[in-house]
Each structure stands twice: as structure tokens, then as C-alpha cells.
C-alpha positions in Angstrom: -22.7 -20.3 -8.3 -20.3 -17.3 -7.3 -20.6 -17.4 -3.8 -19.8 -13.1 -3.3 -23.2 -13.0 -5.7 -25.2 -15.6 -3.2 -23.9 -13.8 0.0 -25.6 -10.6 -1.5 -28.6 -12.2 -2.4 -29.0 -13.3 1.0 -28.1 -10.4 2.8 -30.4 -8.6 0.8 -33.4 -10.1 2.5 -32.7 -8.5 5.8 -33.1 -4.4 6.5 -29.8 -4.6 8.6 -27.4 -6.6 6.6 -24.6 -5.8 6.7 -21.9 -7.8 3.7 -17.9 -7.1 4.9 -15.5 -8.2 2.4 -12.0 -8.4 4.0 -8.8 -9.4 1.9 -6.0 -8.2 0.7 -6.2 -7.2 -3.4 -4.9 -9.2 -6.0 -4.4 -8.5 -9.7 -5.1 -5.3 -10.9 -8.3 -5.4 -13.5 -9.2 -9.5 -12.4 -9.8 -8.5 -7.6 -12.9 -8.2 -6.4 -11.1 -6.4 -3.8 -10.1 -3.8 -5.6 -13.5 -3.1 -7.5 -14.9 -2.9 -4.4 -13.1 -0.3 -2.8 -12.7 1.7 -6.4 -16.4 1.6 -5.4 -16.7 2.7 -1.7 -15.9 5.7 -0.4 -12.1 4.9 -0.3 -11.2 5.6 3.3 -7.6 6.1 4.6 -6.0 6.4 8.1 -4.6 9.9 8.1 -2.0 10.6 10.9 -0.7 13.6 12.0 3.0 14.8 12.0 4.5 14.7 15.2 6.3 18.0 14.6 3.6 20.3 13.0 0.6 18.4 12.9 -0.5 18.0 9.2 -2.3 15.5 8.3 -1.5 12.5 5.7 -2.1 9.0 5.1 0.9 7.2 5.5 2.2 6.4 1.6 4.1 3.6 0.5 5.5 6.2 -1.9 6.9 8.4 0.5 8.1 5.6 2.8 9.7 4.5 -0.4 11.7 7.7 -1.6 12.8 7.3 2.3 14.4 4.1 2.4 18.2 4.2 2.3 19.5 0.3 1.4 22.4 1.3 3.1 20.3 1.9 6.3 17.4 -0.2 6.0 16.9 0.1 9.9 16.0 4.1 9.6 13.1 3.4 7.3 10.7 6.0 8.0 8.5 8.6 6.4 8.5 12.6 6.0 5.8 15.2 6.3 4.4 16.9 3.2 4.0 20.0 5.1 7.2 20.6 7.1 9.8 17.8 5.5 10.6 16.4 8.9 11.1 12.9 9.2 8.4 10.9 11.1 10.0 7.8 12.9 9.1 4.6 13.8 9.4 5.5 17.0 6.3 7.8 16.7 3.9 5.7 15.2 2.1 4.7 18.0 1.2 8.5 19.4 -0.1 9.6 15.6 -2.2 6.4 15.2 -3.5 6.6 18.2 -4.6 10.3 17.0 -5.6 9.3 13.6 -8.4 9.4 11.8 -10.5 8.0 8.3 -11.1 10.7 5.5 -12.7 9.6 2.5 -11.7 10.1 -0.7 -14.4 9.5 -2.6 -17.9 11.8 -1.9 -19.3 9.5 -4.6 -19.0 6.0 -3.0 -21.6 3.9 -2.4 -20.9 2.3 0.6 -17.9 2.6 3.1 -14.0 1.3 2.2 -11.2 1.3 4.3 -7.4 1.0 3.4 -4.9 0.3 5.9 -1.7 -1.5 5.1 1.5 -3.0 6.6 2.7 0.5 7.8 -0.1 0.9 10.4 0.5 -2.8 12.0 1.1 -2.5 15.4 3.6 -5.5 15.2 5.4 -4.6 12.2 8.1 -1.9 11.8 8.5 0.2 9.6 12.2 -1.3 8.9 10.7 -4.9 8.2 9.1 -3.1 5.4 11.9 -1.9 4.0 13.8 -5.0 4.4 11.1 -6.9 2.4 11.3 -4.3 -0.7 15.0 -4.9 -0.2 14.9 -8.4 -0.5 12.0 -8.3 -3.5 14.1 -5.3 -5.2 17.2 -8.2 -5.0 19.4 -5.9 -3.0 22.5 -8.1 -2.0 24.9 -5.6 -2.0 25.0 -2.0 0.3 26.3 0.0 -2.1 23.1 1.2 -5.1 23.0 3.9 -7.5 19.2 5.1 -8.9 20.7 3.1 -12.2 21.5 0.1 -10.5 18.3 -0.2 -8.8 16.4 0.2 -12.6 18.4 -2.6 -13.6 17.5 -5.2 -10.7 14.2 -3.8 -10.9 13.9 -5.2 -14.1 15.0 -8.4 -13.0 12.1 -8.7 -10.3 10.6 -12.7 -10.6 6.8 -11.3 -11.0 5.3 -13.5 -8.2 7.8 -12.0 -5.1 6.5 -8.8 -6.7 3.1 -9.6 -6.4 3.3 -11.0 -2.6 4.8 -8.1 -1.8 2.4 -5.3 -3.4 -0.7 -7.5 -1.9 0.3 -8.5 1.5 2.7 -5.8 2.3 1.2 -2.7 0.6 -2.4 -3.6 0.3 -2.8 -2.3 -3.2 -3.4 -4.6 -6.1 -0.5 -6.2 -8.2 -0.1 -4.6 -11.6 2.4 -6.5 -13.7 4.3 -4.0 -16.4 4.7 -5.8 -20.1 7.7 -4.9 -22.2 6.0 -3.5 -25.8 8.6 -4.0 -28.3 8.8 -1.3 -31.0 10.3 -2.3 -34.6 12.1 0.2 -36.7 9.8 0.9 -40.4 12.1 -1.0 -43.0 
């Protein structure tokens, strides 16, 4: 039988249960993961800046628009609020002052997101060198157009690795629709 369903089953026969599933997603549509937390109440670490003090999960997409393949080493993030940059070098003062907000009231049980960005062992450059190496970055010099064009040459499964094990979000793989001209 599934063994998630017999876990549950199980656990449902004590008053204190408690059923932990901890993984990294996989395939958008097909991870139990990902249901899961689309069900909980979708908890993320929120930091504050070190220069105002507004509060904001740390976003792959913002530590994305940040990375400079020129500069791979000064991969860092910037603050919604105030636009300052927020450095590697300050990540362990605002974790250590973070704290979970949910993001979903409706959630039936608690979910919690964390991802390569908070690991104590991991910079933030090491991040950035891994997109580099997925985004098939061999040269320094990369226009925004350049950078479509490799995108597009991505293989899917270095993609995939690094979407789940890096970013901790699920893999969702884009398919080319081909539109034909009416004859």
C-alpha cells in the first residue's frame, strides 16, 4: 500500500500524533511535498534588513535579479523597503532575529519553507555559482538576450536538481506549444 496513507492511518490512532513530512519538492502537479505545504499554513522565515529593519523572506527572485555573472562572489539580496543591499556577511545577525509568518490563515496544519539561502554553511555566492553553472554560463561577459538563449538550452534534469535541492520549490518544466499559420 502507499506507505504516506499507512503512516496516517496509524498516527491517527493516537491523541498526540504528530506526522512530519520532511523533503525537498519534486515535480510540480506529481510532489507530495508540495501538496502538502499548498495545504498548511505556508510558513516562511522572514528576516529583517540590516539597515531599516523591514521585514521579508529571503526570495530566490530577488537574490536572482541580484546576481552579476561577472561577480558571482557579491551575490546578495536587497530590501523591498529601502533598496539597500543585504550581504552575506549579515546573514547570521537577521536570522538570528528572524521569524515564521504564515501565509496562509486557511491552512490546516503548520508548513514551513526554508531553502539553501538560510543554510548556515552555504553562502550565498555558492548559490549563485550553481544557477551559473545550470544557466551554462562559461563566459563573463552576458547580455539579458544571451542569457534567454542559454536558458533555452538548459538540459531539464540540472534544472530540476537545482530548483529542488537548491531553491526548495517544486520543478516545473516549460513545453514549447507550437503555433501553425491557418492555410
Amino acid at each position: 500500500g502507499d506507505p504516506e496513507a499507512l503512516m496516517i492511518s496509524r498516527a491517527e490512532g493516537f491523541e498526540d500524533a504528530k506526522v512530519l513530512r520532511v523533503s525537498t519538492p519534486l515535480v510540480a502537479g506529481t510532489c507530495r511535498i508540495t501538496r502538502a505545504f499548498a495545504r498548511s499554513d505556508q510558513r516562511y522565515f522572514w528576516v529583517p534588513c540590516p539597515h531599516c529593519g523591514h521585514e521579508a523572506p529571503l526570495t530566490w527572485e530577488n537574490l536572482r535579479k541580484n546576481i552579476d555573472p561577472e561577480r558571482l562572489h557579491a551575490a546578495c539580496f536587497t530590501c523591498d523597503d529601502c533598496g539597500c543591499e543585504i550581504r552575506h556577511s549579515d546573514k547570521e545577525r537577521i536570522v538570528g532575529l528572524g521569524r515564521w509568518v504564515a501565509a496562509n490563515a486557511k491552512g490546516d496544519h503548520p508548513g514551513f519553507h526554508l531553502w539553501r539561502a538560510y543554510a548556515p554553511q552555504r553562502d550565498w555566492a555558492s548559490i549563485a555559482v550553481s544557477y551559473a553553472q545550470v544557466m551554462g554560463w562559461t563566459r563573463l561577459t552576458l547580455t539579458r538576450e544571451t542569457e534567454s538563449e542559454i536558458a533555452q538550452q538548459v538540459e531539464a534534469e540540472t534544472e530540476q536538481v537545482f530548483y529542488n535541492d537548491v531553491l526548495g520549490l517544486p520543478y516545473e518544466q516549460l513545453s514549447l506549444i507550437h503555433i501553425s499559420e491557418p492555410t
